[in-house]
C-alpha positions in Angstrom: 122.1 80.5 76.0 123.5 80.9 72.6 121.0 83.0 71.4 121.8 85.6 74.2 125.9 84.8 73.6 125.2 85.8 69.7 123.0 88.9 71.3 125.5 90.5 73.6 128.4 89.5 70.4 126.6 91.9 68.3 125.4 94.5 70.8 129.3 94.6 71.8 130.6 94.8 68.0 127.6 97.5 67.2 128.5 99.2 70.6 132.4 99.5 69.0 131.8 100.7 65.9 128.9 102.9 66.7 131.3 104.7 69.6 133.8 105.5 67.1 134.5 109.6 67.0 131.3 109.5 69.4 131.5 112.3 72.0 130.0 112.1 75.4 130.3 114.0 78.9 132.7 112.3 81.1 133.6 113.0 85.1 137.0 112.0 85.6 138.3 111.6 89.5 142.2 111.0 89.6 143.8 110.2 93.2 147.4 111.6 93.2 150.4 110.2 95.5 151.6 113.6 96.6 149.5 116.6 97.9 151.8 118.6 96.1 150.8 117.3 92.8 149.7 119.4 90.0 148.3 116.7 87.0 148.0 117.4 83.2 146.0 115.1 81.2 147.3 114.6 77.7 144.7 112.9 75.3 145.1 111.5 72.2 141.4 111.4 70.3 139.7 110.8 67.2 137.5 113.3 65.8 136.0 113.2 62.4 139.1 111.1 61.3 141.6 113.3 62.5 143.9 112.3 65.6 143.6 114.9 68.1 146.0 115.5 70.8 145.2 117.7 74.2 147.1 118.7 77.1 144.5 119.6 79.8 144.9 120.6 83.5 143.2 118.8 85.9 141.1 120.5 88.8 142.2 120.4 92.4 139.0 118.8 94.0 141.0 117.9 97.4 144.7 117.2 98.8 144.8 114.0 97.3 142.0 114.0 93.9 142.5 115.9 90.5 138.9 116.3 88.5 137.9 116.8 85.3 134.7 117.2 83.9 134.2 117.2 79.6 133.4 116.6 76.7 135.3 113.6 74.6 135.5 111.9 71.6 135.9 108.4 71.6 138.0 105.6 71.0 140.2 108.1 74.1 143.7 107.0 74.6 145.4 109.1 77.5 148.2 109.6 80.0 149.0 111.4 83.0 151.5 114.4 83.2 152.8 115.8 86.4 153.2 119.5 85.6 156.6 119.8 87.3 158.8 117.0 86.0 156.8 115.9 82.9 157.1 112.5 84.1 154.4 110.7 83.6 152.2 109.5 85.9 151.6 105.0 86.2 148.0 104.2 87.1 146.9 100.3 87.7 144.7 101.0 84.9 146.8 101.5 81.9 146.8 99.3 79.2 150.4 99.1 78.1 153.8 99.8 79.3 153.8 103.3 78.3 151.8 104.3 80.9 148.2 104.7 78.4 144.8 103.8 79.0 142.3 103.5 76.6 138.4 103.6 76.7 136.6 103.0 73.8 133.2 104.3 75.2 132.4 105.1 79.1 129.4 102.8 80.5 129.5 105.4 82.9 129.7 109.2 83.1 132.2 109.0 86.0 136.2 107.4 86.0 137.9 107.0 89.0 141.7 106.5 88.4 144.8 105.6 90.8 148.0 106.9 89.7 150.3 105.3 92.3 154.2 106.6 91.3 155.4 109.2 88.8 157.9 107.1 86.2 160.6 109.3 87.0 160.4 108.7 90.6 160.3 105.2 90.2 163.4 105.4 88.4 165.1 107.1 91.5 163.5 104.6 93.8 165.4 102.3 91.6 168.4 103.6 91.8 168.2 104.6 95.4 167.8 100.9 96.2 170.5 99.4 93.9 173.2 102.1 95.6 171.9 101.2 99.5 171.7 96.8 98.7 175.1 95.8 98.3 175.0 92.2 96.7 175.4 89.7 99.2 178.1 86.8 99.0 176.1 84.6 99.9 172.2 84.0 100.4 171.4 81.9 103.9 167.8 81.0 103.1 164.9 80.2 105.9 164.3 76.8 106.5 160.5 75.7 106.1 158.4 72.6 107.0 155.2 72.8 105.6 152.7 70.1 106.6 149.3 69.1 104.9 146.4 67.9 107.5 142.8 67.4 107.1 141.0 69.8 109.3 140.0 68.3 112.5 137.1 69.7 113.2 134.0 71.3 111.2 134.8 72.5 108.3 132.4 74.4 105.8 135.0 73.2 103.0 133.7 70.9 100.6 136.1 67.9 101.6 135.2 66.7 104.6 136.8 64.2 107.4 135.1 62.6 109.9 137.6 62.7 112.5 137.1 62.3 116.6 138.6 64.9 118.2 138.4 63.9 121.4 139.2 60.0 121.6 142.3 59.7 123.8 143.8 57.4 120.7 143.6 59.8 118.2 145.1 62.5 120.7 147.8 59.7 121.9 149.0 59.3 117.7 148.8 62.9 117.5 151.3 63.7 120.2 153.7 61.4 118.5 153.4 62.5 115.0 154.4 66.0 117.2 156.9 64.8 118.4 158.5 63.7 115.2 157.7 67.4 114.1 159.5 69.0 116.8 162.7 67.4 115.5 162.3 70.1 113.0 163.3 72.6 116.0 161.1 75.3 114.5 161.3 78.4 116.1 157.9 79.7 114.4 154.7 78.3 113.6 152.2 79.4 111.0 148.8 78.5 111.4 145.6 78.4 109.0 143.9 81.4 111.2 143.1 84.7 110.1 146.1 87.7 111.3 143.9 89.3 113.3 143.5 86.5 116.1 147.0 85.9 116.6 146.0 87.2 119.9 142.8 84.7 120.4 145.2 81.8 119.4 148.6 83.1 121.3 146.6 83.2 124.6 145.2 79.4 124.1 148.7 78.8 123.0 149.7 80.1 126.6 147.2 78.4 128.5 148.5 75.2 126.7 151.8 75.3 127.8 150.8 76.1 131.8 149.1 73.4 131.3 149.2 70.4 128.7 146.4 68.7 130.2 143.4 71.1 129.0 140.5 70.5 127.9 139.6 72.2 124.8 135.1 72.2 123.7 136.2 71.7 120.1 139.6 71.3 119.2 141.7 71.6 115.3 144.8 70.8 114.0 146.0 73.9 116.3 145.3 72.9 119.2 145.6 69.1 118.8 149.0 69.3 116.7 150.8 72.4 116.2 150.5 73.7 119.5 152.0 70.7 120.8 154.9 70.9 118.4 155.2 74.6 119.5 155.3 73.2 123.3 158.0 70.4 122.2 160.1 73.0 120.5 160.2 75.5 123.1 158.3 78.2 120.9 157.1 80.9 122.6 153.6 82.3 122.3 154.3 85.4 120.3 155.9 82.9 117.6 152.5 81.9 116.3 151.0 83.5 113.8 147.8 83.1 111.4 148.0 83.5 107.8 144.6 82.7 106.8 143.3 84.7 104.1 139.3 83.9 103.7 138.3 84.5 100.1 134.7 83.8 98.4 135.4 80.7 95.7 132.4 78.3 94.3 134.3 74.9 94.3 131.1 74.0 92.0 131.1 75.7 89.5 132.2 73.8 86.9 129.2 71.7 87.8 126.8 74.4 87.2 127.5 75.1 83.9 125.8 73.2 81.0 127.3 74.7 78.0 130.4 73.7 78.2 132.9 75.0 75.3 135.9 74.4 75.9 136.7 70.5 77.2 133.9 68.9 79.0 135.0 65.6 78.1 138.2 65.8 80.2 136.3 67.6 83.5 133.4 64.9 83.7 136.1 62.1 83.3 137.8 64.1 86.1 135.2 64.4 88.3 134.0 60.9 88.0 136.9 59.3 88.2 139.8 61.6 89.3 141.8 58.1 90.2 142.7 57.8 86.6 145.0 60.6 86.8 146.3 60.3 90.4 145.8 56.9 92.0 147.2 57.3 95.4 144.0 58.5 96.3 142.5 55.4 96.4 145.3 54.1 98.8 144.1 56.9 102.0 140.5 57.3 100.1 139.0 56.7 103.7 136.2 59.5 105.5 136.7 57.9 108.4 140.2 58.8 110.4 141.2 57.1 113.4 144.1 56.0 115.2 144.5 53.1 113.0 144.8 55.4 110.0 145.5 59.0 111.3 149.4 59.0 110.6 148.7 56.9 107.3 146.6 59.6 105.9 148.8 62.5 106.7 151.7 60.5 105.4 149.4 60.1 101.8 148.2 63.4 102.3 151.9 65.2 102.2 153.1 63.2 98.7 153.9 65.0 96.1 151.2 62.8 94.1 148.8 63.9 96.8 149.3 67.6 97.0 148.8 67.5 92.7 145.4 66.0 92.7 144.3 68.7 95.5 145.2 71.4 93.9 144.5 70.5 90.5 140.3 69.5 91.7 140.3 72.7 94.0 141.6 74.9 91.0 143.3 74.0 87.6 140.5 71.8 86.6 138.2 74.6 86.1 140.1 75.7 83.4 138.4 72.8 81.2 135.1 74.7 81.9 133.4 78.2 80.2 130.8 79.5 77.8 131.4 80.3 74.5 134.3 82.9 74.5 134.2 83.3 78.3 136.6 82.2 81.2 134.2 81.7 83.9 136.4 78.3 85.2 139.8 79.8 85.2 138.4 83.1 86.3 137.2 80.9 89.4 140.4 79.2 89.8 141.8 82.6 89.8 140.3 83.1 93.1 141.8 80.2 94.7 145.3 81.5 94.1 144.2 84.7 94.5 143.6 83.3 98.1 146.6 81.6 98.6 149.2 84.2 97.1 147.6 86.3 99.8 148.2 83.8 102.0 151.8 83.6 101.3 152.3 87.4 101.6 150.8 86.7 105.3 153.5 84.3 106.1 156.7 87.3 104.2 155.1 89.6 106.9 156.1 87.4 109.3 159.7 89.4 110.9 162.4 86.3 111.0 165.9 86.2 110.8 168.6 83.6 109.3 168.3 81.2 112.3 164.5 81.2 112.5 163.1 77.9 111.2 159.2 77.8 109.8 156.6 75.1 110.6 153.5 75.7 108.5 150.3 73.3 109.4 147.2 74.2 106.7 145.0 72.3 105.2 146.2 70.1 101.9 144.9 72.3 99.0 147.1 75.2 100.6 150.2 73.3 101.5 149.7 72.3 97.6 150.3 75.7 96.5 152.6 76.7 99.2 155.1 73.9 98.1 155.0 75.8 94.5 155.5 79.5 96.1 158.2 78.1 98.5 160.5 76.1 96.1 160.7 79.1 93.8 161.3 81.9 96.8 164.5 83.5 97.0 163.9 84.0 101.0 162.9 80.3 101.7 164.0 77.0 101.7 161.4 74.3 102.0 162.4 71.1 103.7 161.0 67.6 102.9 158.7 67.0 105.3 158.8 63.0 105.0 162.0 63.4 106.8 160.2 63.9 109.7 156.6 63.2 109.0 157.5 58.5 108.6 
């Protein structure tokens, strides 16, 4: 493995300096924002030593794609130029604030570039939006219970609980840890479903509430807890909403790599013996769940303590884990709060108003970072949940 690190270390270096005032053919596909727009390309080069600046109009392939096929010389630093305001044009690729990108040599022979705003328009946007928002005298933030739970039924996560779903004791314990809930008086509950069956779950919410005493094959957290809070408080079934975001994420990965660079000492001591750093663990460290235990563990499961360890084994630990001069590990972790940030934009597409009050039932690792995104929201205001959940 380090002979092929050292490998691609000098193919990259040689690959650098031997593209240095290198020319080569290059297809560049540009989507605009505006049918309208008319898009200069103004390139600053390197030929034989000598900067080189351009100003080249770009071909009108359809309504909404410029083209332009040529020659370069590279290192290629460019911008965009719309041909009626000279504004210039802000693409998700550039590599600075001044709205360049750079390619030192193209791997391929085609680009395919975004520009989303013109700056100048963005500036009007701007200012449109500072002389419409008058600044309020006061902010009256959404109130939010968010609850972790273990998932109550298969899970292809890689924490497991082995949890009876149907024993009349466990449903009993539920129904009173609802209860507690509902003293929340939420008037909206989020649920750890994917968007698109709101409609799936809304309907089972209905058939719920004509009648409490159904039988469901294989019942979750949903259907076991949070629709039962919903029926407690009231809520009707267009107030229930998924915010699920399924994303791909090896929770092993650490594991699979044997060079480790960068701390392995710290990730195996972790991983062996994560009690160490958070011992509450030990205190609810039980597979088995059962009425005896049920409220206990969702009581250990919700502290602060708790809610740490989760997110730091589903995600930060990673970080203590790459090759030589790579980021596999925190470019995994990135995934994991790439999952949950979309989660959270889920719930802000949620319509609500000042009076509207937020129960959120997920599973722990999600409620870990949800606790982070919500204490730091200017819209929200999360509540304690061991006010309610004792």
């Amino acid at each position: 493995m380090k002979i092929k690190n050292l490998l691609y270390l000098i193919i990259s270096l040689n690959t650098s300096l031997m593209s240095f005032g290198q020319e080569k053919d290059l297809n560049l596909i540009v989507t605009v924002p505006n049918e309208s727009d008319e898009v200069y390309i103004n390139i600053n080069s390197n030929v034989n030593s000598i900067i080189k600046n351009e100003k080249i109009l770009l071909n009108r392939r359809s309504k909404y794609e410029r083209t332009l096929n040529q020659t370069f010389s590279y290192p290629l630093n460019f911008k965009f130029i719309n041909s009626d305001s000279d504004s210039e044009g802000i693409t998700l690729e550039a590599v600075n604030h001044f709205n360049t990108s750079r390619i030192d040599y193209p791997l391929k022979d085609t680009l395919k570039l975004n520009i989303t705003i013109w700056h100048d328009r963005l500036l009007s946007k701007r200012k449109y939006l500072k002389s419409i928002i008058d600044k309020p005298k006061n902010v009256s933030k959404i109130k939010v219970l968010n609850m972790a739970t273990f998932h109550m039924r298969y899970t292809p996560d890689a924490n497991k609980t082995s949890f009876n779903n149907l024993d009349l004791s466990n449903l009993k314990v539920l129904k009173e840890i609802a209860q507690q809930i509902s003293e929340f008086k939420p008037t909206i509950i989020a649920i750890e479903s994917n968007p698109e069956e709101d409609s799936h779950y809304q309907n089972l919410y209905s058939e719920y509430i004509k009648n409490p005493n159904i039988k469901f094959d294989s019942p979750s957290e949903i259907e076991l807890l949070a629709f039962e809070v919903g029926k407690l408080s009231n809520i009707k079934a267009d107030k229930i909403f998924g915010i699920n975001n399924p994303l791909a994420y090896n929770y092993s990965l650490g594991s699979l790599i044997d060079n480790n660079s960068i701390d392995s000492l710290t990730y195996n001591t972790f991983i062996k013996f994560p009690e160490i750093y958070y011992p509450i663990i030990e205190e609810f460290n039980d597979e088995n769940v059962n009425s005896d235990n049920l409220k206990n563990n969702l009581i250990k499961s919700n502290q602060p303590e708790s809610l740490n360890y989760i997110m730091q084994t589903n995600a930060d630990i990673l970080t203590y884990v790459a090759t030589r001069n790579n980021f596999e590990g925190a470019d995994e972790a990135a995934k994991y709060y790439q999952r949950n940030l979309r989660m959270f934009s889920n719930l802000n597409r949620i319509h609500v108003n000042e009076n509207d009050r937020v129960f959120i039932l997920m599973g722990s690792s999600h409620t870990a970072f949800f606790n982070d995104f919500l204490q730091r929201s200017p819209k929200y205001e999360l509540i304690e949940i061991n006010k309610f959940l004792k």
